[in-house]
C-alpha positions in Angstrom: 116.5 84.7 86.2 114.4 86.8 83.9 110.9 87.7 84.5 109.2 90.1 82.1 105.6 88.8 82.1 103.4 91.6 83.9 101.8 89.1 85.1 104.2 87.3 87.0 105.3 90.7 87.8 101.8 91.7 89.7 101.6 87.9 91.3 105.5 88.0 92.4 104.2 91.1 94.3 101.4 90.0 95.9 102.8 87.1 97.2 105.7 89.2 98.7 103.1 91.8 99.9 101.0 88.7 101.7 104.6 87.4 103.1 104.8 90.8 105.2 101.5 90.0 106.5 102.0 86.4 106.6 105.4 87.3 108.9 104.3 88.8 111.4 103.9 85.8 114.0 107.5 84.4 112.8 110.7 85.2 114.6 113.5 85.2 112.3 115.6 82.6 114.3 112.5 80.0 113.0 111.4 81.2 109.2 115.1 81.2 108.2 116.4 83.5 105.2 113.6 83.6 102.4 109.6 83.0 101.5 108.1 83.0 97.8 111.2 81.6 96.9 110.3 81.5 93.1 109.5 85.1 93.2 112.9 86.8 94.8 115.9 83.9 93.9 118.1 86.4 94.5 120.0 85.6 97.7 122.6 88.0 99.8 125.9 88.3 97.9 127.7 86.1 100.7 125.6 84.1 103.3 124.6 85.5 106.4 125.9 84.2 110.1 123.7 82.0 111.9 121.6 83.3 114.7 122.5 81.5 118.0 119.4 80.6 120.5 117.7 82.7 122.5 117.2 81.4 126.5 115.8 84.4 128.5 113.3 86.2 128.0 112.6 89.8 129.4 110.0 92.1 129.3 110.0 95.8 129.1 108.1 98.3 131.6 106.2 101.2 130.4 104.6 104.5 132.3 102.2 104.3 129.9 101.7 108.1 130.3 104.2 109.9 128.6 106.9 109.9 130.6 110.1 108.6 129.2 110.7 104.9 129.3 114.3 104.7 127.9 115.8 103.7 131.3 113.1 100.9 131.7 114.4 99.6 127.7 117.9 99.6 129.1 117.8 97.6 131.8 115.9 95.1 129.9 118.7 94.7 127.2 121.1 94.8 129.6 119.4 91.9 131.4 119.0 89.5 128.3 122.1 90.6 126.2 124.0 87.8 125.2 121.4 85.2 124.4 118.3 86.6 125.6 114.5 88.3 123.8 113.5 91.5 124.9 109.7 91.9 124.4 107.7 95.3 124.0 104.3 94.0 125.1 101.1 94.3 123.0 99.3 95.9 124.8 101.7 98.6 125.8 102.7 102.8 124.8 106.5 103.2 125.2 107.7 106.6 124.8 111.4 107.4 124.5 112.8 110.8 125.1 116.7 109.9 126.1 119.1 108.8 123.1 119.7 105.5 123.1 122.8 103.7 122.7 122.4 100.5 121.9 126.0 99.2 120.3 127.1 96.7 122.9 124.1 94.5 121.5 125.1 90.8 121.0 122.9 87.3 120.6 119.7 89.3 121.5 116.1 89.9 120.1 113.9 92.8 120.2 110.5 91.7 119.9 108.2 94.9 119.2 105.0 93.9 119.7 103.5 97.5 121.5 103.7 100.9 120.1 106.6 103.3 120.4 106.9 106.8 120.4 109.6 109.7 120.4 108.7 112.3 122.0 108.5 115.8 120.4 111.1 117.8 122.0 112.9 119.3 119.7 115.3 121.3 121.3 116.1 118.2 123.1 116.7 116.2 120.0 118.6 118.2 118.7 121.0 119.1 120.9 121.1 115.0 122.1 120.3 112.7 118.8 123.5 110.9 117.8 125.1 113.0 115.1 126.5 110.5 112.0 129.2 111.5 110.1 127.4 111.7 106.8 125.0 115.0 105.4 124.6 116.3 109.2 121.9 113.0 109.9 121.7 112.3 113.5 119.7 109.2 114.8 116.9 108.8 118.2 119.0 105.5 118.9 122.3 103.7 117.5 121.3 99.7 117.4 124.5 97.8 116.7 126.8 94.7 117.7 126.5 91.2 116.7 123.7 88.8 116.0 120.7 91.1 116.6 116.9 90.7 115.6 114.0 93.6 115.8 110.7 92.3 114.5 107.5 91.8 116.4 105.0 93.8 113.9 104.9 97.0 116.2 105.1 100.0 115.5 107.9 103.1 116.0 106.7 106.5 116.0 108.9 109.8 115.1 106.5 112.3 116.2 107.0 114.0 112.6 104.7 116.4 112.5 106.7 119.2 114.6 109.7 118.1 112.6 107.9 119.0 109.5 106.5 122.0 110.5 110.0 123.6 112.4 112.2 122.1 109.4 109.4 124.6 107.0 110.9 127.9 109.3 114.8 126.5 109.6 116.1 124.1 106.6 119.1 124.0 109.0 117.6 122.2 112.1 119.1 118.7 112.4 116.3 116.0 112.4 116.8 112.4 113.6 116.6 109.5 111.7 113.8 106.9 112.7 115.8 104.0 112.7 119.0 104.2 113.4 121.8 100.9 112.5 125.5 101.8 113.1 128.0 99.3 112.9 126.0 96.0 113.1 127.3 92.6 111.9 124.7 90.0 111.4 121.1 90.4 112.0 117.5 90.9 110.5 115.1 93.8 110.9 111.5 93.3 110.5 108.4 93.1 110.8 107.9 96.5 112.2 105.8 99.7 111.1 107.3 102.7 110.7 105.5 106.2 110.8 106.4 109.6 110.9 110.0 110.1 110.6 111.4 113.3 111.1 114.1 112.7 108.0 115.2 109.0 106.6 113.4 106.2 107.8 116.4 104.0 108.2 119.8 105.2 108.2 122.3 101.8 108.3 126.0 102.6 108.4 129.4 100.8 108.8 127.3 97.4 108.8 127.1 94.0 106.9 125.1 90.6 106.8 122.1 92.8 107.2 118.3 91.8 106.2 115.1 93.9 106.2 111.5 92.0 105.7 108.2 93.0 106.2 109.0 96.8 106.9 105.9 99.0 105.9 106.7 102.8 105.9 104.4 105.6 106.0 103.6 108.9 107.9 102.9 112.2 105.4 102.0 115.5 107.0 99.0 116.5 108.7 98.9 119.7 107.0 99.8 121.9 104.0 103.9 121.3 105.4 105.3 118.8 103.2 107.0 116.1 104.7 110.6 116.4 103.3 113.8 114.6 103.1 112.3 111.1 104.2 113.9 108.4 102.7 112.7 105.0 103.5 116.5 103.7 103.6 120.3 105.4 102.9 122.9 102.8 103.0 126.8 104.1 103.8 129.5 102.3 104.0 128.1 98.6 105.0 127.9 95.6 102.8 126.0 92.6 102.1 122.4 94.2 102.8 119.3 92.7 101.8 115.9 94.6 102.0 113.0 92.8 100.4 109.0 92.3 100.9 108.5 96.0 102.0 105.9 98.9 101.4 107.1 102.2 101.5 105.1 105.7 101.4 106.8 108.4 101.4 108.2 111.6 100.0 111.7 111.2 99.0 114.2 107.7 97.9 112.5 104.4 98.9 115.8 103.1 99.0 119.3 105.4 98.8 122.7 104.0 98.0 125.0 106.0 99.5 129.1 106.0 99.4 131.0 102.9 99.7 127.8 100.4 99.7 128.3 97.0 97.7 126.3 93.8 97.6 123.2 94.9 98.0 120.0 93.3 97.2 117.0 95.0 96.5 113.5 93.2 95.7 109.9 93.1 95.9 109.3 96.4 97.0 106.4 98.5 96.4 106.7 102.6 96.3 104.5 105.2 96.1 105.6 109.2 96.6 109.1 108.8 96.3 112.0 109.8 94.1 113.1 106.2 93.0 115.6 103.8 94.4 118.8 105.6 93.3 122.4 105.3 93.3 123.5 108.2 95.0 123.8 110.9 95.4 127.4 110.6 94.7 130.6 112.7 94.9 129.5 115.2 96.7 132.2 116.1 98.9 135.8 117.2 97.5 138.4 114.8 98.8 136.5 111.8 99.4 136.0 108.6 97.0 132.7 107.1 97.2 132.4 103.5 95.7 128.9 101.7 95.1 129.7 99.0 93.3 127.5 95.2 93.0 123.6 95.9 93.2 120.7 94.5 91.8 117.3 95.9 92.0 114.9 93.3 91.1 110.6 93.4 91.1 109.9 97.0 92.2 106.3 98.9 92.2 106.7 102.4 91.5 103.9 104.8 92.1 103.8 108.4 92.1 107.5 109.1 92.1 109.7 111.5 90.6 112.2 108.3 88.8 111.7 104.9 88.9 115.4 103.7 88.5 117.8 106.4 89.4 121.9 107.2 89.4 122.4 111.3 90.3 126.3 112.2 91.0 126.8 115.5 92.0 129.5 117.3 89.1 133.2 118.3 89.5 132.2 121.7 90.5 130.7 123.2 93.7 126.8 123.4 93.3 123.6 123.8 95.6 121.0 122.4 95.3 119.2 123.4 98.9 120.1 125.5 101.7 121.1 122.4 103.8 122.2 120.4 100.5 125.4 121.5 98.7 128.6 120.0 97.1 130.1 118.8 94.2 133.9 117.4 93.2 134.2 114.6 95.1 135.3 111.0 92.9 134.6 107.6 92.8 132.8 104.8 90.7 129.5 103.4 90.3 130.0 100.1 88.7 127.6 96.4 88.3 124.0 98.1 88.8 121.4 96.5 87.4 118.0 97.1 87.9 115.7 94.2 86.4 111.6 94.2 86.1 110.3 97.1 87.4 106.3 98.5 86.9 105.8 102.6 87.1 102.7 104.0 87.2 102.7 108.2 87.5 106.5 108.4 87.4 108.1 111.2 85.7 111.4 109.6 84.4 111.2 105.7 84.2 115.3 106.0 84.6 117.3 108.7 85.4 121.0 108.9 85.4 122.6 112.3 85.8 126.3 113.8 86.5 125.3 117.3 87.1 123.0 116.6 90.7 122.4 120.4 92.4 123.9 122.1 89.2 121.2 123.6 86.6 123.7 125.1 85.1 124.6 122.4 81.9 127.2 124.7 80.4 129.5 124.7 83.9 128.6 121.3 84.3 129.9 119.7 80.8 132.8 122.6 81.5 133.6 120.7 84.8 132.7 117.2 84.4 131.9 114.8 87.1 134.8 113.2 88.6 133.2 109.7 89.3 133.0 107.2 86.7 129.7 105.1 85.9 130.2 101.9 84.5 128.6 98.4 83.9 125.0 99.0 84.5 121.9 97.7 83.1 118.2 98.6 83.6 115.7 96.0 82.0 112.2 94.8 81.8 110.6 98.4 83.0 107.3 99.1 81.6 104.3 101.0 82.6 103.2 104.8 82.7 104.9 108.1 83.2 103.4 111.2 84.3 103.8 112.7 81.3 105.7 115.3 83.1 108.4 115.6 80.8 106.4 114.5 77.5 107.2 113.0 75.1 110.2 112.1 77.0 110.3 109.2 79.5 113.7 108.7 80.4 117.3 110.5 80.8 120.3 108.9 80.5 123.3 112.0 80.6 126.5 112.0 81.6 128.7 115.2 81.7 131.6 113.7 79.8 132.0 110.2 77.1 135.4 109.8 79.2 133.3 109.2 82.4 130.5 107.1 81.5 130.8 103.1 79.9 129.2 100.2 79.1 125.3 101.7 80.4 122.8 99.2 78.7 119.0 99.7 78.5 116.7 96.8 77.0 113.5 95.5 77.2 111.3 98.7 78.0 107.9 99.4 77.5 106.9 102.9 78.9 104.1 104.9 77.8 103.5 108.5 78.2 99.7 109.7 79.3 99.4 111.1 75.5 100.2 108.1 74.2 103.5 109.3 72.8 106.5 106.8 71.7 106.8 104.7 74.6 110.7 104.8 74.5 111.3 108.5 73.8 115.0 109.3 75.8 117.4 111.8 76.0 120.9 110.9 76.0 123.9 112.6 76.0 128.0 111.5 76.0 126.3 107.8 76.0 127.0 104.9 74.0 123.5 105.3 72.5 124.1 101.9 70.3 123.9 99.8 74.3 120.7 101.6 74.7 117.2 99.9 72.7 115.6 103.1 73.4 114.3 106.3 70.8 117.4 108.6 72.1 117.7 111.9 71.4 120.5 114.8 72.4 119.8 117.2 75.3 
């Protein structure tokens, strides 16, 4: 289904943005899979299991002053696993300060109704947070098992701020993800608020039949410390992932693809302070293949973001791009992306797609091109404004090598920069350029 109208564009997003609202007093078990059906008719790649009914309920304890509730949250799930809801009153302030693992889930609800908060010991966190086997994240909690809901409209709190402000003295300190999915098959996530996350929002790994709705992300820094690193979702190796009807604020990818992800859908998502919803980064570490392959992006707000559709793959040569971010030379494929209707507004690249991620040097990147091909991907129906950043420019498409990159279309795109510039200005480089209906021009 194409939808190019902007003004379908801005209704399609309203609606979804008044179906997070709208959600809030729904379990998952009753509203079924999708709302605003004509403005996201783009369903998971392969149907999701059915939820089986819930016929216990339990209800969690709290202090209430601080001190840590985790054994009170365990005995609850432990009491109403295997066919039961676990409630987080209303009117309740859980705090957490144990590491959570909650993998033996199965046929069990999480109804997060009160507010939640990690508590800010770092040295604790760190020594304790459940370390994942991909760029040194760890996680508060592991959720994972079978058949397992988390929605409720509460609200879970990282505690951020002494994050931000110790990551600013040590780039090397390992800070735990918010929410934290390992190796769950079958279940939704959402309504929930999420603030303050020391890194990535959500981190799902080794996990399929997967939906997120109604997730609204936000927390910056209190002071001149940048928040950094917080992605509102990385996806590794899991499959069949839906997030949809979700606003996200925040200072890095609103939605990451990382290795070995395929059949994901993306849509109705509004962004503001990120880097884009990227493929990658990719090939990154020598002797490992990472595959995304089968995505679609569809009805994304971008605001105030770095890219609006992004693919960055690290090259065939060790690089750096940060003291805690380095690699290069790893393989792969990126294959069937598309990303289709999309509105920027203070973006500096509508689409990016690089080969030389953490390497500014061009010359030593073209001398060692990537080793992960890029192939069969299509960004249409992308208009709006670009920060004029990189004026007259509004788009890169550059690939390190012709051998490595096939069949990248671009159509349909009507981008201005502030000066009023030509609206389809690119660079492109070792590119079909004829696939591309853009103004391209060499690097």
């Amino acid at each position: 289904m194409k939808i190019s109208s902007s003004l379908i564009q801005a209704t399609c997003l309203l609606l979804s943005l008044g179906a997070v609202s709208d959600a809030r007093s729904v379990t998952p078990a009753a509203k079924g899979y999708s709302r605003t059906e004509a403005c996201k008719p783009h369903h998971p790649f392969k149907p999701f299991p059915p939820s089986q009914p819930r016929t216990k309920t339990c209800h969690v304890s709290s202090h209430g002053d601080g001190r840590d509730d985790a054994k009170y949250i365990l005995s609850a799930l432990k009491k109403c696993n295997n066919g039961g809801k676990v409630v987080f009153d209303a009117d309740k302030h859980y705090t957490i300060g144990t590491a959570l693992d909650m993998t033996f889930l199965k046929n069990v609800d999480l109804d997060i109704q009160g507010y939640i908060q990690f508590t800010n010991d770092t040295d604790y966190w760190q020594a304790n947070a459940f370390k994942q086997v991909y760029q040194n994240a760890t996680t508060f909690f592991q959720l994972g098992g079978e058949d397992v809901n988390v929605y409720g409209g509460g609200t879970l709190d990282g505690n951020g701020q002494v994050w931000y402000d110790l990551y600013a003295e040590d780039a090397l300190i390992l800070r735990p993800v918010l929410f934290g999915v390992l190796g769950l098959n079958g279940g939704t996530i959402g309504p929930l608020n999420l603030r303050y996350s020391p890194q990535w929002y959500n981190f799902i790994a080794n996990s399929t039949n997967v939906l997120y709705e109604g997730i609204d992300i936000a927390g910056y820094s209190k002071d001149s410390i940048v928040a950094k690193n917080t992605d509102g979702w990385d996806i590794y190796r899991s499959s069949n992932i839906v997030i949809q009807d979700s606003v996200i604020n925040n200072g890095d990818d609103c939605v990451s693809f990382k290795p070995n992800v395929t059949d994901i859908i993306v849509q109705n998502l509004h962004c503001n302070g990120s880097h884009g919803i990227s493929v990658g980064s990719l090939g990154q570490y020598v002797g490992e293949v990472d595959i995304v392959e089968n995505v679609l992006v569809y009805n994304i707000s971008m605001f105030n973001a770095s890219d609006g559709a992004r693919i960055k793959v690290w090259p065939g040569v060790s690089s750096a791009l940060s003291e805690d971010l380095q690699g290069g030379g790893g393989s792969g494929m990126v294959k069937n992306i598309t990303y289709d209707t999309m509105y920027i507004e203070n973006v500096d690249y509508a689409i990016e797609v690089t080969q030389c991620y953490g390497q500014s040097n061009l010359t030593l990147c073209n001398e060692f091109p990537s080793n992960l091909t890029i192939s069969d991907v299509t960004f249409k129906n992308i208009h709006g404004t670009t920060s004029g950043k990189y004026d007259p420019v509004v788009g890169t498409i550059v690939c390190s090598s012709p051998d490595v990159c096939s069949d990248i279309n671009v159509s349909d795109i009507a981008v201005t920069n502030p000066t009023g510039g030509d609206y389809d200005a690119f660079t492109c480089t070792n590119v079909d350029d004829t696939l591309l209906a853009v103004n391209c021009t060499s690097s």
